[in-house]
N, C-alpha and C positions, 0 to 999 in steps of 0.2 A: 448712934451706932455706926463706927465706921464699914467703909465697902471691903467685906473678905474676900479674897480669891482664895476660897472652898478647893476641896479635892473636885467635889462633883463640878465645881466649874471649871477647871482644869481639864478634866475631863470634857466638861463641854467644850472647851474650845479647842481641844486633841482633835476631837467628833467633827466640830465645826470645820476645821483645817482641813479635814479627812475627807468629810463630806463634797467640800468646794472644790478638792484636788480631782475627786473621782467625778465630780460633774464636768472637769475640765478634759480630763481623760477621756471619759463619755463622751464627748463634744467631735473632740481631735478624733478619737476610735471612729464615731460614727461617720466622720466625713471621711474619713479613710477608706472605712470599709467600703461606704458609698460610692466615693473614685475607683475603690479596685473591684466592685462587685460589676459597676460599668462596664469597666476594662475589660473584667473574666466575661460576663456576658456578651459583651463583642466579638473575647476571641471564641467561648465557646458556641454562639449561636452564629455567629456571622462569618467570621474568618479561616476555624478548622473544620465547617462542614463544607464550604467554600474551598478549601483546599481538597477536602476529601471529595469532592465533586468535580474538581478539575482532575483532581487526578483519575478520579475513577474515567470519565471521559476519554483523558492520556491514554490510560489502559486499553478503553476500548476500541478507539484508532490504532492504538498499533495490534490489538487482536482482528482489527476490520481487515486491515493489512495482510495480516497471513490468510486470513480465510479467502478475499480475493485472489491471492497471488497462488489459493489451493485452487480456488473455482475455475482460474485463466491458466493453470499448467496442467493440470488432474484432471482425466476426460475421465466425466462421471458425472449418475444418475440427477438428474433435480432432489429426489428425496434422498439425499445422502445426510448424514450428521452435520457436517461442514457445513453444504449449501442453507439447511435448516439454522442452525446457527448463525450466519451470516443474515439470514432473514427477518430473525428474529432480532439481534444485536439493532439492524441498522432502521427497524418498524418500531422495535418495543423498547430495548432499553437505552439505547442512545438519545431518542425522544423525551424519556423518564427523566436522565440523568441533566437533558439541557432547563428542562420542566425545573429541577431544582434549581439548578445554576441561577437561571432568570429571576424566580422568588427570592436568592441572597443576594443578586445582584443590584435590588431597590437600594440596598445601604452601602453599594459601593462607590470609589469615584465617578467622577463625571467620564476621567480617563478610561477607567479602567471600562465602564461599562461601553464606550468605543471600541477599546481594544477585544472586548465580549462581542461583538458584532461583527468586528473585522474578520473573527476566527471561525466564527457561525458561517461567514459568507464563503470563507477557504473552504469549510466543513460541507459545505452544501455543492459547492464546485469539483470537492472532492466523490460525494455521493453519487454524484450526477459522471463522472468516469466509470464508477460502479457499475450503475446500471446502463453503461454503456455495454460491458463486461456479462452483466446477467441475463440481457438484451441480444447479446449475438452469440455466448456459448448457451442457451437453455437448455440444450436436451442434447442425448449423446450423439448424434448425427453432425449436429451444428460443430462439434470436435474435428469430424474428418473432412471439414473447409481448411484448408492449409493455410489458405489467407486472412483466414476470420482467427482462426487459433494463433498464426503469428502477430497477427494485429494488435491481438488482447496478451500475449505475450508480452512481446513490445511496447504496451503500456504498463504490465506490472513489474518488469524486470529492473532492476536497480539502474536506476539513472531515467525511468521511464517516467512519465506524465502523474503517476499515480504514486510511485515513491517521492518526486519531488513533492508530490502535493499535500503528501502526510506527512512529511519530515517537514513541511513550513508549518502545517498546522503542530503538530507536534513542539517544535518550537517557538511558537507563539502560545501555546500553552503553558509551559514551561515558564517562559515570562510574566504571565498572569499569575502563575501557583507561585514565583517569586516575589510579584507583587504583596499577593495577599500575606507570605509568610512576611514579609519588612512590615506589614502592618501586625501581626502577630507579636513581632519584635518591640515595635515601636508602641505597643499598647501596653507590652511586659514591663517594660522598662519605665512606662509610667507609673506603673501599679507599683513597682521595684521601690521605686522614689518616694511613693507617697507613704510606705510603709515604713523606709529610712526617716523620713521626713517625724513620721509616727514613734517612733524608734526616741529619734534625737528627744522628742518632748517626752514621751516617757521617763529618758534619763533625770533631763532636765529637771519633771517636776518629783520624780523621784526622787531624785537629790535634794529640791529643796523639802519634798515633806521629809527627810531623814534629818534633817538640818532643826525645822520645826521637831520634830521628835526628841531632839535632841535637848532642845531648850526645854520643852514639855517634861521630860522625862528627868531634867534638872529636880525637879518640885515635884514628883509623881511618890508614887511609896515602889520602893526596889523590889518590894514583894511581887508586887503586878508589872511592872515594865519590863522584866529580866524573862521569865517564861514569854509573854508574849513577844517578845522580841527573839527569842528561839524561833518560835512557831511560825511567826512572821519571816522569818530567814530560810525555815522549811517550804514555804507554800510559795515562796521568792524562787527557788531550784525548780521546787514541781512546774511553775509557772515555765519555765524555760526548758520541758521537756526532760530534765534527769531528774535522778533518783537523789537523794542523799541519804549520807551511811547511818545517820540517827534521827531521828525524828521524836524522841522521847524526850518531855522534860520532869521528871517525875517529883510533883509539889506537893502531893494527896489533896488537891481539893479540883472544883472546876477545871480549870487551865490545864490540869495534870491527866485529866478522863482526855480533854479535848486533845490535851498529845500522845495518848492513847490510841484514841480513833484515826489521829493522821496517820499514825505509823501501823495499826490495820489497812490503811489505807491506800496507804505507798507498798506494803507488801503485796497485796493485791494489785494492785496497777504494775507490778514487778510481773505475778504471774500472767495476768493480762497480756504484757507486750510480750512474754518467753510465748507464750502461746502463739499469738501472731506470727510472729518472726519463722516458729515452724510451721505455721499453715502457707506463708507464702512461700516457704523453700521445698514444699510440694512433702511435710512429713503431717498428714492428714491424722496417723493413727494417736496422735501426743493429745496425751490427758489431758483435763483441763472443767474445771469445775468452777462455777459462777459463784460471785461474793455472795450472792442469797436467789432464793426466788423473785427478788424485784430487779435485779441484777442485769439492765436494759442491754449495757454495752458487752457483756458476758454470755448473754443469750442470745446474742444478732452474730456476734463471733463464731457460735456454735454452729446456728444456720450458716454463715456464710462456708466452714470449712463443709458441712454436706454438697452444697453446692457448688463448690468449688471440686470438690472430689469428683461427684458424678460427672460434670461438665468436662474434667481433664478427662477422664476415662471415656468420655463420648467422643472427644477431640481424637484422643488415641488411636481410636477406632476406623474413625473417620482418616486420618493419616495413613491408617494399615491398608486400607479399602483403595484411596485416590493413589497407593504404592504399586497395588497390583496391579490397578487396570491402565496404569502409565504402561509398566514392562509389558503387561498384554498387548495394548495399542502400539508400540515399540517395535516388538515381535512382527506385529503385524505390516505395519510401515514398511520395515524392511524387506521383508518378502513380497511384499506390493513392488518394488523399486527395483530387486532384482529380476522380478519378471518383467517388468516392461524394460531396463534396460536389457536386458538379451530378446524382447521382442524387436526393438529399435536397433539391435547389432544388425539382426537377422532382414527387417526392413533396409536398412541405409546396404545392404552389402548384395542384396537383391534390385536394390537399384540402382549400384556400381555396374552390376552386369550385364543389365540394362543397356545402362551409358556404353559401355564398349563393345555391345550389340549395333546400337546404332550409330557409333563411331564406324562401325564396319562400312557401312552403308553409303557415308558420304566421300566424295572424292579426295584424295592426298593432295595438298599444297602444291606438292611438282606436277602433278595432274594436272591443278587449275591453270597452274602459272605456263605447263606447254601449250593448255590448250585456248586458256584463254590470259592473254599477257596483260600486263597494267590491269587488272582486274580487281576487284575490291569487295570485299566477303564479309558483313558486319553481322556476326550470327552471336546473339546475347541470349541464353536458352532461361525461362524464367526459373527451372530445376535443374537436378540434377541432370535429367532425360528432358528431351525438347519435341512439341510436335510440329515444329517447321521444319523444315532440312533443304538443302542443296543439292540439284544437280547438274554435274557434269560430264559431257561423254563423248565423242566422235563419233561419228556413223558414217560411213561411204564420203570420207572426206570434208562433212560439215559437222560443225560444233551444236550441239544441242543440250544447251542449258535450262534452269529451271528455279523459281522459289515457290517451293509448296507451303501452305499452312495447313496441318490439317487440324480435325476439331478438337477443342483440348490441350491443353499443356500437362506437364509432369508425364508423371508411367502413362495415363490413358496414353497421351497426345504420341508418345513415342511409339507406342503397339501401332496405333494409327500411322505410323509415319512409316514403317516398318512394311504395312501393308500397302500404301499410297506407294513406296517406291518398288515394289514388287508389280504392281498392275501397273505403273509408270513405265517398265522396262520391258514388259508385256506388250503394250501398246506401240513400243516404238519398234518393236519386232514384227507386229503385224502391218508395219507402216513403209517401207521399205523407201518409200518413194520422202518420208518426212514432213508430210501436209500437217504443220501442228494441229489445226481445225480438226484434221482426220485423227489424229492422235490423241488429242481429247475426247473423240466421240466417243472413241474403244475404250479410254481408260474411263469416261463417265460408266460405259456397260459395262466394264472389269468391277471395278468398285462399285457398282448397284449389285452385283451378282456376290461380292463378297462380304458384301457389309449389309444386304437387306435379301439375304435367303426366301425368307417370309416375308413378303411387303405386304401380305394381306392378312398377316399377323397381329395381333395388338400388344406382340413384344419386340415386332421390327424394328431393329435399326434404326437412327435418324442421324448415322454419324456421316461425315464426307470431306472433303478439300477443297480450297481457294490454291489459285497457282495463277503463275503469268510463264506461260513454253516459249521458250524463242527456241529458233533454225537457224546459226549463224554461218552463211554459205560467204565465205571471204575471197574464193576467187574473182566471183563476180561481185563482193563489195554489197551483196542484200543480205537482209535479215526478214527472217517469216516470223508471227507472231501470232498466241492465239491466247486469250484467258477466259477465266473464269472466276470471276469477282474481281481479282487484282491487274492493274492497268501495266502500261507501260510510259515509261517517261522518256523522251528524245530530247536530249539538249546538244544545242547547232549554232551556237555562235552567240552563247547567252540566252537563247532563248530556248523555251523548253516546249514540247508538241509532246500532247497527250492521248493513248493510245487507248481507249477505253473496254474496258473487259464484257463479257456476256455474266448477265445476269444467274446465271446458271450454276448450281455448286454440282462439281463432282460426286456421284456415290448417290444422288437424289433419283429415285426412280420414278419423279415425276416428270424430269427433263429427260431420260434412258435414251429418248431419239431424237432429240431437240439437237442442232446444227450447230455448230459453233463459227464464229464471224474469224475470217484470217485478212490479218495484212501482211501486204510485203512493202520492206522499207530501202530505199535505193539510200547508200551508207556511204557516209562520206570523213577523208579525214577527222580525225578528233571529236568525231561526234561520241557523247557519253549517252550509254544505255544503262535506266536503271530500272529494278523491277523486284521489289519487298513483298512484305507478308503486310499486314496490320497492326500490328505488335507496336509499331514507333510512331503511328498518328493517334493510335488507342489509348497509351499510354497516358496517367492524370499526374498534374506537378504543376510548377508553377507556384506565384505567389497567391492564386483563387481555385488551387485543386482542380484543376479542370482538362479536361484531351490536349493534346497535340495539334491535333484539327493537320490536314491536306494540305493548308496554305500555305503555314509555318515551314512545313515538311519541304515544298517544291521551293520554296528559297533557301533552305537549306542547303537542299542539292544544286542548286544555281550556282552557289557561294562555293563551294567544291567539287566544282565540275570540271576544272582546268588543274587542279590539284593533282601530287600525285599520291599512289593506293595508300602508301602510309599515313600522311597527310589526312586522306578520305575518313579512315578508319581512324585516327584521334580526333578528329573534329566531331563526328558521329557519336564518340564515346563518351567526349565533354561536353556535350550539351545536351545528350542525354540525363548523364548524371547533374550538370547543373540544374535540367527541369527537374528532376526527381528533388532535388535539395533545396529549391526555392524558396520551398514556403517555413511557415513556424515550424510543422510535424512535415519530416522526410517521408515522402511518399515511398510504398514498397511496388515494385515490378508487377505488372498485372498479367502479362502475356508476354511467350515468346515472341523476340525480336530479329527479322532476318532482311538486310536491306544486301542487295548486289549490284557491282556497278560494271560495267564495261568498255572498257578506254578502245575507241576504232582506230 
């Protein structure tokens, strides 16, 4: 008996074709999905939690930012919102957020997790400005240092120490969150590929089993190849996500139930996606009823639109709430802002008045220059109001000049100065004769008497003045001289003779009878007289931040002591301002500045 190729073995080797195609399929499918499940797992575990941690960090520097830039300009409580928030951000969740960063950054480059370090190190350098910041404004007292508030200004203010330092960090952020997205990219695109890749063999051997089917379907019986070959072209569409307009092939036996059920089947998968499509376009209330009670993907539907319902309307909620309490806080802002600006009109325009209060006080240019010629007046006030001043005056035919300091700078130092030349003028009235010695003693008991009422008070006074008095008697070519802390300088043919002051401050009721030491100086052509406050050896600059120091100071004046006034007064000014600019960070003026020179 010869070898039959049977229907059933036809059929078997339809099967067998069938069989071998889908193991081949299977094969390709499974390394596919394998590469892309890789891929998806990298990007969804590694690279967009990674993004979403850099960026949340991103965020939270430039929120660190304003809350600084609120703590260093907004004089307020330690327990304010702000300050709490800031303390919180930069203890609890900036900490948290670097906590994650580190965990995803085991799987990143070698690069990358340098450039992770390098930004850690800006971020830490940053922090550390910070609490430079929360370190010298802490409590609202520490606001009304002028110096400590412009300092921490000065570092938050755009172009300061602390906005460069978060715009680098910031932008090295940025490049890491670009990094990570190119790896994002570069992982998509391999998955893209492999599923192409997936794709091409699919055709491929789809085409050839359509080929084989073909031959098959030669020698098959038409009865059975022609419906499944419908069915097979139905489940070919669904495979690729649409619908087709028939799915019926009506034979009355087997094959003809099963294309029955496709096409319940595809109806249903019809109402299925309408359903969908209105749960995501937010229409919650649309019908919708499951192919049966086992009906897995009809039931998880139903649950998702409840859920999805509730959660928008929670969302809602939540939007209407952070809507009001913006425009509350808003409200609020602003009315915070116009009060302190018309506080600060009202400040800056009471200290104008100030100023031309005690503009009254010191002598007129044509005053100095009649009475004292070639003269040299380097008066640099650290505020608006100054508590150094100048004086100058004539008495019975001799010049009686003067550099007071007294204690203080800004408004106090000015009220102070105010009073200091009031019991200064006092003194030289009861002086007749011009003994500075003697005119200091009176002006030490004038100023004890007005500045310590109560010396046995434990709310007395402890305020008073540094001065250098000269007597300039030019008939006869001498000068009388008497101080009190501040010296006097003689320079005589390059070389300088130092006149050294009494220990003594003005206004102390512990010196009230204590003598003061006078010299007389026999005065000769072109000898230069100079005689300052403290203000310009006090002063810190340089490239190591540090004083002026006396030494500096007396070859300065050596260097310009043959000079003339104009000459005196820009050399005085640029190399002041060069010390202040020296170093990395411009030093700010610490104290009024008042240097006098006098050409014989």
């Amino acid at each position: 008996m010869g070898f039959r190729f049977t229907i059933s073995r036809k059929i078997g080797v339809g099967f067998a074709i069938l069989i071998l195609t889908t193991l081949v399929l299977v094969f390709l499918t499974y390394r596919t999905l394998s590469t892309g499940r890789e891929m998806n797992d990298n990007i969804n575990d590694i690279y967009n939690p990674s993004v979403s941690s850099l960026e949340k960090l991103k965020s939270d520097v430039l929120r660190s930012k304003t809350l600084i830039s609120m703590w260093a300009g907004v004089q307020s409580r330690e327990d304010t919102k702000e300050k709490i928030s800031l303390k919180k951000l930069l203890q609890d969740e900036i900490p948290g957020v670097k906590q994650n960063i580190d965990s995803l950054s085991f799987h990143w480059s070698e690069d990358e997790r340098r450039q992770k370090e390098k930004i850690y190190s800006e971020l830490d350098a940053l922090f550390v400005l910070y609490g430079k910041v929360q370190r010298t404004l802490v409590d609202m007292e520490s606001y009304d240092m002028p110096y400590a508030r412009f300092a921490m200004g000065e570092l938050v203010e755009e172009g300061g120490s602390i906005d460069q330092k978060s715009q680098k960090v910031i932008e090295e952020l940025s490049l890491l969150i670009s990094d990570q997205r190119v790896n994002i990219t570069k992982d998509s695109v391999t998955m893209i590929n492999s599923f192409t890749k997936l794709e091409a063999y699919l055709t491929i051997l789809g085409f050839g089993l359509f080929i084989a089917g073909l031959v098959i379907a030669y020698f098959t019986v038409q009865s059975i190849v022609v419906p499944v070959r419908s069915l097979r072209e139905t489940l070919l569409i669904l495979g690729k996500g649409k619908f087709p307009e028939k799915a019926t092939v009506d034979t009355g036996d087997e094959i003809g139930e099963m294309s029955l059920a496709l096409e319940q089947l595809v109806q249903g998968l019809k109402r299925t996606t309408e359903f969908s499509n209105n749960v995501g376009e937010g229409h919650y209330d649309t019908e919708f009823q499951p192919l049966s009670n086992e009906d897995t993907l009809g039931h998880a539907l139903l649950l998702m639109r409840t859920e999805l319902k509730k959660r928008d309307e929670d969302y809602q909620r939540q939007v209407n709430e952070r809507t009001r309490e913006i425009s509350e806080q808003k409200d609020k802002i602003e009315e915070q802002n116009e009060q302190r600006k018309e506080l600060l009109e009202s400040i800056t325009a009471s200290i104008k008045y100030a100023r031309r209060l005690q503009e009254n006080i010191l002598p007129s240019e044509s005053r100095i220059n009649a009475l004292l010629p070639k003269s040299t007046i380097f008066f640099k006030p650290k505020d608006i109001v100054s508590g150094d001043f100048y004086f100058v005056n004539e008495y019975n035919g001799k010049v009686v000049f003067a550099s007071v300091d007294c204690t203080g700078h800004g408004v106090p130092g000015a009220f102070m100065s105010l009073v200091g030349h009031n019991a200064l003028n006092s003194a030289i009235r009861l002086n007749p004769g011009l003994n500075p010695a003697d005119i200091l003693r009176d002006l030490n008991r004038l100023s004890s008497k007005a500045l310590n009422s109560d010396q046995n008070s434990e709310y007395g006074m402890r305020d008073g003045m540094d001065l250098a008095l000269c007597v300039l008697d030019r008939e006869n070519s001498t000068l009388e001289y008497s101080g009190a802390h501040n010296p006097l300088y003689l320079i005589r043919d390059q070389n300088i003779e130092i006149y050294k002051a009494d220990k003594i401050s003005i206004g102390s009721t512990e010196f009230m009878n204590e003598e003061f030491t006078r010299y007389k100086i026999n005065l000769q052509k072109n000898d230069m007289i100079f005689i300052f406050s403290d203000g310009y050896v006090d002063q810190f600059g340089g490239e190591q931040g540090r004083k002026f120091m006396y030494e500096p100071f007396r070859q300065l004046l050596l260097s310009i002591a043959n000079e003339d006034a104009d000459t005196q007064f820009k050399v005085l000014d640029e190399t002041l301002d060069a010390w202040l600019n020296a170093g990395k960070t411009p030093q700010e003026q610490i104290d009024d500045i008042l240097v006098m020179g006098v050409k014989i």
